[in-house]
N, C-alpha and C positions, 0 to 999 in steps of 0.2 A: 430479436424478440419473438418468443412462440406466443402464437392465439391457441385459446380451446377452444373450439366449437362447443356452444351451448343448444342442444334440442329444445325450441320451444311446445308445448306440447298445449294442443286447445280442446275442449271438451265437445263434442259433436251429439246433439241430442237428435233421435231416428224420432218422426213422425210418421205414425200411420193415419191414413188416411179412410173411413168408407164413403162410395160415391152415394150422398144423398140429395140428388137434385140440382135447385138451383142455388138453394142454400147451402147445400156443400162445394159448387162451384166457383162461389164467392170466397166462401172460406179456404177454396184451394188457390182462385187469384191472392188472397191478402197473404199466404202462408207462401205463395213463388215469392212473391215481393220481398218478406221478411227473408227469404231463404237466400235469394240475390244478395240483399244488403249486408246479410252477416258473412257469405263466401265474399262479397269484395273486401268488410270489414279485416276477415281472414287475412286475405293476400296480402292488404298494408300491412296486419301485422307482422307477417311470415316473413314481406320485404324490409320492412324498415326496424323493427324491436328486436333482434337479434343482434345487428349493427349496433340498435344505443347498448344494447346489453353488452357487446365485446368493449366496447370502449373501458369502462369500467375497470373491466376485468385485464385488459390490457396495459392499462396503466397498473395496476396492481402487478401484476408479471414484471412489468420493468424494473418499479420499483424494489420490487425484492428479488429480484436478481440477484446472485451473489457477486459483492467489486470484489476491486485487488486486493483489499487488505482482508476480504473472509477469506480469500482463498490461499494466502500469504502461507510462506511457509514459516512462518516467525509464528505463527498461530500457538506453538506450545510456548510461545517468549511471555512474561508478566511483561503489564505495562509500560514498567518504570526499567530503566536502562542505564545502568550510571555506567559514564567515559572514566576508567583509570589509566591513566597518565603516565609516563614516566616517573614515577617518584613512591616510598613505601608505603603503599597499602596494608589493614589489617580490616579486614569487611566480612570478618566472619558473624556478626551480628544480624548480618541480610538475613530477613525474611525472603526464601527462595519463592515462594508462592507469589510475592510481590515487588520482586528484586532481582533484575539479570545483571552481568557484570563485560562491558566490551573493554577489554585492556591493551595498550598497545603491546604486542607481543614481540615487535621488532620493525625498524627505520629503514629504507632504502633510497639508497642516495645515487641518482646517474650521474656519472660524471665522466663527459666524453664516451668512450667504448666501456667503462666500466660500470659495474653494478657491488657498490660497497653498504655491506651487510653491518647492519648494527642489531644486535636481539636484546632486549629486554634486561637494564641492570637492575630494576632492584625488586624487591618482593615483594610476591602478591598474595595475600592469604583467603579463602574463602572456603564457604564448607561445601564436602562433596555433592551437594544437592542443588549448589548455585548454577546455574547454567552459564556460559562462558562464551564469545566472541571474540575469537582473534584479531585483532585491527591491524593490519601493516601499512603503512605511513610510507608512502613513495613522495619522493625530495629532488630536485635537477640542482645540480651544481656546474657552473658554466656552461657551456651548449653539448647538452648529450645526441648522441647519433641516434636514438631511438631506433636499433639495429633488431635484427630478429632473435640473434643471440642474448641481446639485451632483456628482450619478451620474454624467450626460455628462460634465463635466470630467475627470473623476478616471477615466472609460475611456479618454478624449484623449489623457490625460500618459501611461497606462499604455502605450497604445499604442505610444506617443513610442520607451520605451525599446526597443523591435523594431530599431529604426533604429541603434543602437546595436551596434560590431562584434563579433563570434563570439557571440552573447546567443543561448541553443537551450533559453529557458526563459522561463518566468514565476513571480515569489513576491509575493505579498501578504500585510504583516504587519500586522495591524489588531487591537488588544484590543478587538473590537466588545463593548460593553456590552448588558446584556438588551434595552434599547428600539434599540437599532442595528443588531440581528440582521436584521429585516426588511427594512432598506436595503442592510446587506451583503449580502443574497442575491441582492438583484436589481442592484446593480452585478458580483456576480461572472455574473451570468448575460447579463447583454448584454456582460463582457467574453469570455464563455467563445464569445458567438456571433460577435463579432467580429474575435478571432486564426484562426490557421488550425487546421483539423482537428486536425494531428500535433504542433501544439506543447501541450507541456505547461505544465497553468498547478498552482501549488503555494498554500499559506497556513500559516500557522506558526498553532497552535492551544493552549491552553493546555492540559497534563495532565488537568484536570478535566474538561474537554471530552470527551477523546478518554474518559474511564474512567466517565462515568458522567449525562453529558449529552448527551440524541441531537438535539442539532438541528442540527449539522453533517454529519448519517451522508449527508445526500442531496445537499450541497451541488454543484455542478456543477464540481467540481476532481479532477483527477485524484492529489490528494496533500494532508494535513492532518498537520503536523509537530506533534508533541508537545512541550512545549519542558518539558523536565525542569528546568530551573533558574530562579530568582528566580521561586517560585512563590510568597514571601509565606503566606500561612494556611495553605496546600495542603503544604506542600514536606516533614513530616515522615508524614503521610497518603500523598502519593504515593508518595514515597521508599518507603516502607514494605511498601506492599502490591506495588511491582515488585519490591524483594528479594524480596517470598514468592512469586514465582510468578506473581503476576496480571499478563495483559498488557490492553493498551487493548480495551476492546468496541468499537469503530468502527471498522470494515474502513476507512476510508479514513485511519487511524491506526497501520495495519500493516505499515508501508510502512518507517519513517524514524523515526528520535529527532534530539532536538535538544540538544543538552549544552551543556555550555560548562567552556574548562581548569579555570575554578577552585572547580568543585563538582566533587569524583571520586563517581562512583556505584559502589554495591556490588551492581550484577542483571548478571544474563546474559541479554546482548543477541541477538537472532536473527541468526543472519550473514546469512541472506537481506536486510536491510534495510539501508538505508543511514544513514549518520551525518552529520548537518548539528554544525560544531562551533563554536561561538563560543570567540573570545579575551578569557578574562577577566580581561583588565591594559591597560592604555594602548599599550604597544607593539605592533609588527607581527608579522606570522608569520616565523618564520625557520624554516630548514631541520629545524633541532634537534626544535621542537616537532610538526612535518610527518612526521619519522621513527616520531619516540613512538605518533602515532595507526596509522600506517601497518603499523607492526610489533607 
């Protein structure tokens, strides 16, 4: 927090004085006195109103401080964020002004020493003005070695999807388990040195995470989506305590929720943040459901 020093400035009136006697002697005792009272008067003010005056002003500085989500590099994102899925998409209807699109662009599965690649089968349509988020969906099958080889791979693929046209993002959605957390961090940190400076890279985070376990808080992402839904044990817990008020403790959970149609939530959401919204039914997005969130 910076102070600014406030000059207070006080008005000093010069008395002249001629010596006329005794009566002017009187009048120069009552004018020491008055002269006294107003330099001490001064000095409290000099010491103490400068102090209530920073207060003020200090809490004002705080408060508008810039947080994570002004200074987010998602900043050129519109609000609304719709999840497309594995399945055919036609979303060229999006209003781009109001409407990004995160699609999964491809699956990766550890399995033991291996890293088996699935990309993206079916079609995604959007118009060139839509902005885009690649999602790669990391998956363990049986006990993987979380090997360093394993790491490079899976920055390879990630990489891969750059190449990919109007993509002005990064997601990675990984249910990293307790022993996987130390390998997640360090694939996200040679991915985070290896894209460029201004692109943003994101990761879908579970509820619990962002509200009350910090080991994502330093993770090297400029975004950790809270996925409100299909939370299993959590879901009448979290539910609950966002109705009452409580929001996520992880600044890098203050950014973006993550929903989905077919769980309605009952909180009040911060309009500064953006909304990533999954379809929770088999079919695609249409215009209809685009409206609902939009309005």
């Amino acid at each position: 927090m910076k102070l600014i020093p406030i000059n207070v400035g006080y008005a000093v009136r010069t008395l002249v004085i001629s010596p006329r006697g005794n009566a002017v002697k009187a009048r120069r005792a009552t004018l020491l006195k008055m002269t006294k009272r107003a330099v001490k008067t001064a000095f409290q003010l000099s010491a103490w109103q400068p102090a209530k005056l920073m207060l003020p002003l200090a809490l004002c500085l705080t408060a508008c401080q810039p947080t994570a989500a002004t200074e987010s590099k998602f900043n050129d994102f519109p609000p609304t964020i719709l999840w497309a899925w594995e399945r055919p998409e036609d979303l060229r209807f999006l209003n781009p002004q109001q409407v990004a699109v995160a699609f999964l662009a491809q699956t990766l599965t550890l399995t033991g020493e291996k890293v088996n690649a699935n990309p993206r089968q079916q079609p995604l349509k959007v118009s060139p003005e839509t902005k885009l988020i690649a999602v790669t969906r990391i998956e363990t099958d049986q006990l993987p070695v979380l090997s360093k080889t394993q790491q490079d791979e899976i920055v390879r693929l990630v990489l891969n999807t750059l190449t990919l046209k109007n993509v002005s993002a990064l997601q990675i959605d990984f249910d990293a388990k307790v022993s996987q957390r130390g390998f997640y961090r360090e694939l996200l940190t040679e991915l985070r040195a290896k894209i460029p400076a201004t692109m943003p890279l994101s990761i879908t985070a579970l509820a619990s995470f962002c509200l009350s376990d910090p080991w994502i808080k330093d993770l090297p992402v400029d975004e950790a989506i809270p996925m409100i839904f299909r939370m299993g044990a959590d879901n009448h817990k979290v539910k609950n305590l966002l109705k009452n008020g409580t929001d996520f403790s992880i600044p890098l959970c203050q950014q973006s929720y993550g929903i989905a149609t077919d769980e309605p939530l009952t909180i009040n959401f911060a309009k500064a943040r953006r909304v990533y919204v999954f379809k929770g039914s088999a079919a695609g997005w249409t215009s209809a459901d685009v409206e609902k969130l939009v309005n």
